[in-house]
C-alpha positions as CSV (number, residue, x, y, z in Angstrom):
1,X,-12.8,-57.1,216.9
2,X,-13.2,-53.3,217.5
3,X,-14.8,-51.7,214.8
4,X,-12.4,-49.5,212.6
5,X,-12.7,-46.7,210.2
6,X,-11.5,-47.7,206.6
7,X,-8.8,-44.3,206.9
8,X,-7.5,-46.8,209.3
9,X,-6.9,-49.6,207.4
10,X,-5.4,-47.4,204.7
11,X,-3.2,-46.4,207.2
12,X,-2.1,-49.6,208.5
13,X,-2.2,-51.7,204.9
14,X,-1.5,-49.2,202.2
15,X,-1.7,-51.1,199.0
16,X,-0.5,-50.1,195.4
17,X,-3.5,-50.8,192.9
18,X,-3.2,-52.3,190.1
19,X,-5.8,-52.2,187.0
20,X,-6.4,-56.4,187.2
21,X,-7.7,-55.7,191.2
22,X,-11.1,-56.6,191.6
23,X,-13.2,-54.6,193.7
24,X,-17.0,-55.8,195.3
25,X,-19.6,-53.7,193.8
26,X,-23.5,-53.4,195.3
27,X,-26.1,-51.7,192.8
28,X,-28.7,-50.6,193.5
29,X,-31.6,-52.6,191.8
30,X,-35.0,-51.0,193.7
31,X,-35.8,-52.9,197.0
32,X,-33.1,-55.5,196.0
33,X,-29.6,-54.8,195.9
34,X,-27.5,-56.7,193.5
35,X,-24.1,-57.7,194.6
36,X,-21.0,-58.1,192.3
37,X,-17.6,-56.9,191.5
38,X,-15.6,-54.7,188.9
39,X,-11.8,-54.3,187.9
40,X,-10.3,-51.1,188.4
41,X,-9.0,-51.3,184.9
42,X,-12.8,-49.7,184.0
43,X,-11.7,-46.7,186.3
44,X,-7.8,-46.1,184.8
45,X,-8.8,-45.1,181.0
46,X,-5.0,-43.8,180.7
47,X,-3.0,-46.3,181.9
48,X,-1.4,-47.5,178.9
49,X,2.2,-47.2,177.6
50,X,3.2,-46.6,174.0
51,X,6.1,-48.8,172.8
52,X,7.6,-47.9,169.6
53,X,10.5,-50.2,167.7
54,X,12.0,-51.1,164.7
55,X,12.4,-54.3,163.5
56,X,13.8,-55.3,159.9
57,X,13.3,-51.8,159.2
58,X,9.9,-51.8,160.0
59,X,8.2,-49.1,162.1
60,X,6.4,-50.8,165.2
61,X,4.4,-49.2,167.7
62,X,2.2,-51.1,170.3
63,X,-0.3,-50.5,173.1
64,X,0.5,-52.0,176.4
65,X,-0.3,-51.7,180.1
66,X,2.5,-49.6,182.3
67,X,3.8,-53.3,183.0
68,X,4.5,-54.0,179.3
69,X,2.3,-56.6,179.2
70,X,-0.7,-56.4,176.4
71,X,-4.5,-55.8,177.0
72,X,-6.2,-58.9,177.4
73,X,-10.0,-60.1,177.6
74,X,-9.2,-60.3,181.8
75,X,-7.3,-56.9,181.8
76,X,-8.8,-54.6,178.8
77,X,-7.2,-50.8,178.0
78,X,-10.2,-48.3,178.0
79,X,-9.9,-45.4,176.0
80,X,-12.5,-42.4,175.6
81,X,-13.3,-42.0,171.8
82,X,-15.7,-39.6,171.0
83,X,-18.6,-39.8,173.4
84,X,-17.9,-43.0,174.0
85,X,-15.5,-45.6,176.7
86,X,-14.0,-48.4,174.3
87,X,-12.1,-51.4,175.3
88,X,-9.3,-52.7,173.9
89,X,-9.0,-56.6,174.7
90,X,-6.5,-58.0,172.9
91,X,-3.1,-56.9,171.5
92,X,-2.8,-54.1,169.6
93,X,0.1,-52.7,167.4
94,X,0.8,-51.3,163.6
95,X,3.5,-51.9,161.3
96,X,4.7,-49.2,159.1
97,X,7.2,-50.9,156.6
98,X,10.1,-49.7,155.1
99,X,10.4,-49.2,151.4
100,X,8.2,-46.3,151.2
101,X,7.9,-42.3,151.6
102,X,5.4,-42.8,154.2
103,X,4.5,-39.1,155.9
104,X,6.4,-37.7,153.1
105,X,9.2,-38.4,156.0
106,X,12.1,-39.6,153.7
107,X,11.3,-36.6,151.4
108,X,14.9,-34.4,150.4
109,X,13.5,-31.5,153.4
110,X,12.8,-34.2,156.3
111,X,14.3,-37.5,155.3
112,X,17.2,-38.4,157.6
113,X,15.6,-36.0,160.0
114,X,14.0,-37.0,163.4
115,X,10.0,-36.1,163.0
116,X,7.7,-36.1,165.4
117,X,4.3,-38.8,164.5
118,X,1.2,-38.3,166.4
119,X,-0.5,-41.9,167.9
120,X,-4.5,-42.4,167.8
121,X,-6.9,-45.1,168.5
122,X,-9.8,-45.6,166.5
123,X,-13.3,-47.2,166.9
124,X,-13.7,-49.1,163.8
125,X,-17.5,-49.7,163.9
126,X,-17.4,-52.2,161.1
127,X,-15.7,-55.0,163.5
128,X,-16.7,-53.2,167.0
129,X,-13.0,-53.1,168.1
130,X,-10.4,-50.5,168.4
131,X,-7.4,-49.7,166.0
132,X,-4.1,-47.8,166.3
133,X,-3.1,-45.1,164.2
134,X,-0.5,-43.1,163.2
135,X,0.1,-39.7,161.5
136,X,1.4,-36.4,161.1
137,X,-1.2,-34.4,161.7
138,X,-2.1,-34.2,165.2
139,X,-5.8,-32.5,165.0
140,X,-7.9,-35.6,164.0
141,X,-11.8,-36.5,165.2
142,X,-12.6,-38.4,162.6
143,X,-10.5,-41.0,160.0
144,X,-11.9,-38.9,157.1
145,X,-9.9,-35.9,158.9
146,X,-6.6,-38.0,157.3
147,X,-5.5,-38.6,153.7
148,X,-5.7,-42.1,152.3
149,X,-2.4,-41.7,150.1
150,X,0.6,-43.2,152.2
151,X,3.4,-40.4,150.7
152,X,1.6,-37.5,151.9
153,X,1.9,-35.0,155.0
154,X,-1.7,-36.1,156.2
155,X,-1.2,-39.7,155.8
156,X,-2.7,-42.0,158.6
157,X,-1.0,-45.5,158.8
158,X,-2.9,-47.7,160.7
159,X,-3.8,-51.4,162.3
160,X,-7.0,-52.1,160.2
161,X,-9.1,-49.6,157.9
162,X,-11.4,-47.7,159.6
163,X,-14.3,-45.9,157.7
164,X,-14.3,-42.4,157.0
165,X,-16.5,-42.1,159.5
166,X,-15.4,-43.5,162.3
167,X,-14.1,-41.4,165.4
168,X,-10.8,-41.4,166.5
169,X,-8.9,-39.7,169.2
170,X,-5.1,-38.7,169.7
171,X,-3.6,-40.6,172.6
172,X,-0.1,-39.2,172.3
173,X,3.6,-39.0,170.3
174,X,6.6,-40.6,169.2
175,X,9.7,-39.2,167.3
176,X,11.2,-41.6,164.4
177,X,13.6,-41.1,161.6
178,X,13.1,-42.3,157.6
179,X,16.1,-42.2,155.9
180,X,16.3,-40.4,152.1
181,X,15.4,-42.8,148.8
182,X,19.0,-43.0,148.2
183,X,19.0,-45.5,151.6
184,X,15.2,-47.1,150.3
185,X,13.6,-45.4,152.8
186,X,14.4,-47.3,156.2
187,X,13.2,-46.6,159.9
188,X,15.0,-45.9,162.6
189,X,14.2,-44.6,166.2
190,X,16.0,-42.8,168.8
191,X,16.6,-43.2,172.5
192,X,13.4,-42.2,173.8
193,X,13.2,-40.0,176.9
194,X,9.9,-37.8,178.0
195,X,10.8,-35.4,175.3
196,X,10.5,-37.7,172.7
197,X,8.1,-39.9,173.7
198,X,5.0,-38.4,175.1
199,X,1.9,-40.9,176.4
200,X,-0.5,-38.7,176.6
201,X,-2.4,-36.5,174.3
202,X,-0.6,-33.7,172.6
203,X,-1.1,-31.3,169.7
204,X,2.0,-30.0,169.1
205,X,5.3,-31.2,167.7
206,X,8.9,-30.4,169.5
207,X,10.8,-27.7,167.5
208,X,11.7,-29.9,164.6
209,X,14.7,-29.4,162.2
210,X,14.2,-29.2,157.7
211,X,16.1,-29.0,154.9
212,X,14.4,-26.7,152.4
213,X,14.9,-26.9,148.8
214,X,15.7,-23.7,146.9
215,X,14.9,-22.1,143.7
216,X,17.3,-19.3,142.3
217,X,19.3,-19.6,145.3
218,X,23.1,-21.7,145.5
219,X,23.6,-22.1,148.7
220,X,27.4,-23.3,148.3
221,X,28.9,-23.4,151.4
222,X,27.1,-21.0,153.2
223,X,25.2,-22.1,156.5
224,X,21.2,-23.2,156.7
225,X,19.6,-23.2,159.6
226,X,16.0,-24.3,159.3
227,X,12.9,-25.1,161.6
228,X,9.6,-26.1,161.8
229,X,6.5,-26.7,164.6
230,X,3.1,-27.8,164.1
231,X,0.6,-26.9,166.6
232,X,-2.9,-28.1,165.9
233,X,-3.7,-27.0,162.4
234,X,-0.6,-24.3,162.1
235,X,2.7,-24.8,161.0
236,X,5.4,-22.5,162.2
237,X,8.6,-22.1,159.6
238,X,11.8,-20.1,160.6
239,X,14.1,-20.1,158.0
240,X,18.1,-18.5,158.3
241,X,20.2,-18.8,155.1
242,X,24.4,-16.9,156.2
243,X,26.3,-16.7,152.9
244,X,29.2,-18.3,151.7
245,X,31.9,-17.4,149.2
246,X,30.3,-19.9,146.9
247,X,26.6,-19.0,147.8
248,X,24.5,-16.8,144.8
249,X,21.0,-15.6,144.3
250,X,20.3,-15.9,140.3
251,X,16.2,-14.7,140.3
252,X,13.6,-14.4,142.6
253,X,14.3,-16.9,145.2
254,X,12.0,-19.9,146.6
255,X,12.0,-22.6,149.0
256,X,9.8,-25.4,150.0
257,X,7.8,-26.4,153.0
258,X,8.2,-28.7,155.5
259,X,4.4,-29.9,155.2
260,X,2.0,-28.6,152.4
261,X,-0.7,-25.5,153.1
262,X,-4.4,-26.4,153.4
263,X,-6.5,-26.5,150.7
264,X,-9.0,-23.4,152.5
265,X,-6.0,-21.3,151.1
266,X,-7.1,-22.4,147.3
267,X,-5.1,-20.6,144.6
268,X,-4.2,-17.7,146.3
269,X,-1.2,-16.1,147.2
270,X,-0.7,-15.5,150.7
271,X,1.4,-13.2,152.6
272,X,2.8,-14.8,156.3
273,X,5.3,-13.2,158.0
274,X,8.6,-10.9,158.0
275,X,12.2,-10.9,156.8
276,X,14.8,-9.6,157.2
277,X,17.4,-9.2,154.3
278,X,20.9,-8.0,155.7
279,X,23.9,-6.6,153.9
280,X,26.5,-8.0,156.5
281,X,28.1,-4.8,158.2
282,X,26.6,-2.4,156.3
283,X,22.4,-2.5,156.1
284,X,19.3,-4.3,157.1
285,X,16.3,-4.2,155.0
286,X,12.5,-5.3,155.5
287,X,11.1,-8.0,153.0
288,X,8.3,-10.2,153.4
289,X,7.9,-13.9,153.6
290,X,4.9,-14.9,151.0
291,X,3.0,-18.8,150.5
292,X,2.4,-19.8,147.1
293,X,-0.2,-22.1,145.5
294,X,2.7,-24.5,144.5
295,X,3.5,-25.0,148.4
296,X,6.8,-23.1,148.1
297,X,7.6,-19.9,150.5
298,X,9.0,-17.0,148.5
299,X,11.2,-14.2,150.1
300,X,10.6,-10.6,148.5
301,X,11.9,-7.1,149.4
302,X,10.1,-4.2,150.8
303,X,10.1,-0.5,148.2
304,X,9.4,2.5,149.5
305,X,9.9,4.1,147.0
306,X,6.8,5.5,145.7
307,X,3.6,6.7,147.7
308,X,3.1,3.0,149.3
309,X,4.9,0.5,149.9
310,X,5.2,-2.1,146.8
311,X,7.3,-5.3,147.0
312,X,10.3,-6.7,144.6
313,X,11.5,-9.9,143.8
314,X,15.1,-10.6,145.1
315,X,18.1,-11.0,142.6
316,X,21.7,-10.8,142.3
317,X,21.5,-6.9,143.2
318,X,18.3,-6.9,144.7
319,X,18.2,-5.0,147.8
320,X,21.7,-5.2,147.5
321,X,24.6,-7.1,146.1
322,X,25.3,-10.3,147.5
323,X,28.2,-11.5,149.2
324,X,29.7,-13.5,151.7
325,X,28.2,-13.1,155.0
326,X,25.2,-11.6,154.0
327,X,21.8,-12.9,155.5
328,X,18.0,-13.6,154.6
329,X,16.3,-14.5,157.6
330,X,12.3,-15.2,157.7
331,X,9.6,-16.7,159.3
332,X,5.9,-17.3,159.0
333,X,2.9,-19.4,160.0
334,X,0.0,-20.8,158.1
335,X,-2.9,-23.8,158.3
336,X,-2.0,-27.0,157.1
């Protein structure tokens, strides 16, 4: 048989590699060559899929190669966490039950709301194997970069317990619903598509939608519109609040936040972004949207009049009086 280049056999016999093929390997030993062979698997760190369900109300998210089928001994997942190449070997997959505020997710400004839940996998040196996790947050190097308390923003549900020390990296995202307390706090999930289900790793949410919870203000039947996005350790807010006939400011007006302010911000009061306070038809004027220590946004006016510029809590006539079709409209970013 004529000798031929391997371009040529490529040519004439493409074939579609999959992870299980086995390759021949020589290495190179000195002046003796050893001879064996490898699985392509240890080459394809990223092939995996992430399948998320619900059963029983339960939150279920599992690891699996592009074929569905799980990691096994024969055909392991490798994943890069920290410095290192880990293996997973076996099937892997967490359940999140139902029954619980988990995330803060079924809390009155996101439950019932699609979110947006950021997938890890986990060395756990304790056992040598690797665990799934899930959270929030989607900045994490390290389990101890999560909180340990299931009903809050930085929460971290997972297959086993890591350490605090043990490394973790994100691998990716999926977008679930938990309904309010008043419906115990049930999962649900949506048709995924490549919006909603990324398998890769990301570090930003979608543009996500809230429900904020006011102080002083009655919103009545006036019209909220309300967003949110978190990109690495920054939460963007855009708040729009159109007046009603049965809408009313009585004080200095409040809302909450869609996920609570890091604790480099201590007891301070910080100022974060602009608003804009509009007498429908008739005037705009500037305010400025300001985070408190009690992890509420306030809205205050801009006054010019005296040599600077001082602010004024809103009320009933403060800039103006209110009425229908009237506006407050504000935004603002700060670390979570």
């Amino acid at each position: 048989m004529a000798d031929k280049k391997i371009t040529a056999w490529y040519t004439a016999n493409p074939v579609t590699l999959d992870p299980g093929d086995i390759v021949p390997v020589t290495e190179n030993t000195g002046t003796t060559p050893a001879t064996g062979a490898a699985k392509l698997s240890q080459l394809m760190f990223n092939r995996y899929k992430i399948t998320p369900s619900v059963s029983s109300n339960d939150l279920i998210i599992a690891i699996k190669h592009l074929d569905g089928s799980d990691p096994s001994t024969d055909r392991p997942i490798y994943f890069k966490v920290g410095n290192s190449i880990r293996a997973v070997t076996a099937a892997l997959s967490l359940t999140i039950a139902d029954g619980t505020n988990t995330f803060n997710m079924g809390s009155p400004e996101l439950g019932g709301k699609e979110q947006d839940l950021f997938l890890y996998v986990g060395y756990r040196a304790a056992s040598s194997a690797v665990v799934l996790l899930c959270s929030r947050v989607p900045y994490a190097n390290l389990y101890s970069d999560f909180s340990a308390t299931a009903t809050v923003d930085t929460y971290a549900a997972f297959s086993t317990a890591p350490a605090s020390t043990d490394e973790v990296a994100n691998i990716g995202r999926v977008a679930a619903t938990l309904s309010l307390v008043a419906t115990s706090y049930l999962w649900t999930v949506p048709t995924y598509t490549n919006k909603n289900l990324i398998q890769y790793p990301i570090f930003n949410t979608r543009q996500l939608t809230w429900s904020p919870v006011w102080t002083n203000l009655t919103v009545g039947n006036g019209t909220v519109t309300a967003y949110y996005e978190i990109n690495m350790r920054q939460c963007k807010v855009f708040v729009d609040i159109v007046f009603g006939s049965t809408s009313s400011i009585s004080g200095g007006i409040a809302h909450t936040t869609p996920f609570a302010r890091s604790s480099v911000y201590g007891s301070a009061t910080q100022q974060l972004g602009v608003a804009r306070l509009l007498d429908s038809g008739t005037a705009g004027f500037a305010g400025v949207t300001q985070l408190n220590s009690s992890n509420s946004l306030t809205i205050i006016a801009q006054n010019a009049g005296s040599t600077y510029l001082f602010t004024a809590s809103l009320s009933s006539t403060v800039p103006m009086t209110w009425t229908t079709s009237d506006s407050i409209t504000h935004e603002g970013n700060y670390f979570i």
